[in-house]
C-alpha positions in Angstrom: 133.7 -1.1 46.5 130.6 -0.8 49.2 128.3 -3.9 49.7 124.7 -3.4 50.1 122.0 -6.0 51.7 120.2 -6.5 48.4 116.9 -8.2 47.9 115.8 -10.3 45.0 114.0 -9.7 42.0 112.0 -12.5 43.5 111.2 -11.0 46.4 109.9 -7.3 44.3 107.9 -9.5 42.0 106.2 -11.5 44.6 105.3 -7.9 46.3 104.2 -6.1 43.6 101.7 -9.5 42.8 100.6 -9.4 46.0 99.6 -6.0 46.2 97.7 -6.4 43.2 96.0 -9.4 44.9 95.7 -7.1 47.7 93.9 -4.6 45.5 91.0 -6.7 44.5 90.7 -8.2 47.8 87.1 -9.3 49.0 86.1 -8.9 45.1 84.5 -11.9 43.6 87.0 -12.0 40.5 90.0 -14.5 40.5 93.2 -12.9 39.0 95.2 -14.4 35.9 98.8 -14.8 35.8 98.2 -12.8 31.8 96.9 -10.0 33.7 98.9 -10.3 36.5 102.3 -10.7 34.5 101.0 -7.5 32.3 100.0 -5.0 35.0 102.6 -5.6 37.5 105.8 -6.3 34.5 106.6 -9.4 35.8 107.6 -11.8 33.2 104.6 -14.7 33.0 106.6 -17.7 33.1 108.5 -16.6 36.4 105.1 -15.8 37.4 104.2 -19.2 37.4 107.0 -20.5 40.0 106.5 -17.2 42.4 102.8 -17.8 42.7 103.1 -21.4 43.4 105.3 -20.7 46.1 103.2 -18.5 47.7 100.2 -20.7 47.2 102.2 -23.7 48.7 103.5 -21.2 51.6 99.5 -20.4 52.4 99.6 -16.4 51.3 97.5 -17.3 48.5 95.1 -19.9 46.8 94.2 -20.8 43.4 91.4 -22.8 41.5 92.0 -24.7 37.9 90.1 -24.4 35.0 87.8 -21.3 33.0 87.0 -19.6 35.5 90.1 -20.3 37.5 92.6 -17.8 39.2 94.8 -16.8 42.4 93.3 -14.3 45.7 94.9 -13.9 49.0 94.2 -16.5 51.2 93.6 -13.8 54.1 92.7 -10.5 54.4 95.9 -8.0 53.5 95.7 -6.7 56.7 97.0 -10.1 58.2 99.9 -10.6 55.6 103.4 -8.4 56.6 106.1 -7.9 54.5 108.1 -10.0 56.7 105.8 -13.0 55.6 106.7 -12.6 52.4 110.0 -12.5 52.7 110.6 -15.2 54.9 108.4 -17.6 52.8 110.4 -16.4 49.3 113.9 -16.1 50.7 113.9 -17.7 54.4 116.0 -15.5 56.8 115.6 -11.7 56.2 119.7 -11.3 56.4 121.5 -14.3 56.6 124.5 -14.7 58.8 127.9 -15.7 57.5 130.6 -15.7 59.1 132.3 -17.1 62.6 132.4 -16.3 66.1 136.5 -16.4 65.3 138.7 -14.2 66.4 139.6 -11.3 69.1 136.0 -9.5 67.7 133.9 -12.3 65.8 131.5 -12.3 68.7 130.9 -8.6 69.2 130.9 -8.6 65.6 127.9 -11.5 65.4 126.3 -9.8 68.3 125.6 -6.7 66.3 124.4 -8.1 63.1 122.1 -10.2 65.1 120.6 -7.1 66.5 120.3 -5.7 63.0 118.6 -8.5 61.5 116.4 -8.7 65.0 115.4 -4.6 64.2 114.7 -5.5 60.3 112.7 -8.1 61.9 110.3 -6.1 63.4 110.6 -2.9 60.6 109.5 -5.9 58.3 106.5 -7.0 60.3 105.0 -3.7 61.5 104.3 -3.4 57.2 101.4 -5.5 56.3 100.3 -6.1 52.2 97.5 -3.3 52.7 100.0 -0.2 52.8 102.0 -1.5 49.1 98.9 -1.3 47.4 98.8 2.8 46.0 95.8 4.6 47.2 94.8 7.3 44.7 95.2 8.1 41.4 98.6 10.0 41.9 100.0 6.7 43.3 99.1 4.8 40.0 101.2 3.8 37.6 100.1 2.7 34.0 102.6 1.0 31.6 
């Protein structure tokens, strides 16, 4: 059996939104979690918690009402991947595990240094590059 580092649907939903955000960025539309939920196939009603966590972590806001909706609270430019994973699922590879043992350190040592490296990979992607560019990148359902 091989383990993989797997990320959560959460965190693939919360991208995909955001891109979308990140599409319409600078537009004077607000987005709708209906359209939102349609155009990116994330079910509505998980919707609803992903996008209150990123409005409460400060990647987005939102106004009530008719002519309500969500944007990005700053340019896409200034939001990186690791943002969004850190807000959603806190440490980008979390460390179990003990020093124990003849190699526990060495072992602790290198994962740090992995997680350190996914760090930065992470943070050198900002929300701009997920959004597709041209018409060959688009995807209709």
């Amino acid at each position: 059996m091989t383990g993989i580092v797997k990320l959560s649907v959460k965190i693939d939903y919360a991208c995909r939104v955001l891109a979308q955000l990140a599409r319409h960025h600078g537009e004077k539309r607000l987005a709708h979690i209906e359209e939102l939920a349609k155009i990116e196939g994330v079910p509505a009603n998980y919707l609803v918690q992903i996008l209150s966590e990123l409005r409460n972590g400060g990647l987005i806001a939102s106004r009530r009402g008719k002519q309500g909706g969500y944007v990005l609270s700053r340019s896409p430019e200034k939001i990186t991947l690791y943002d969004i994973v850190k807000l959603i699922e806190g440490e980008l590879l979390e460390l179990g595990g003990t020093a124990d043992g003849q190699s526990g350190r060495r072992v602790q040592q290198v994962w740090h240094e992995v997680r350190a490296a996914l760090e930065v990979q992470c943070k050198s992607y900002t929300l701009d590059m997920l959004v597709p560019r041209g018409p060959g990148d688009m995807y209709y359902i």
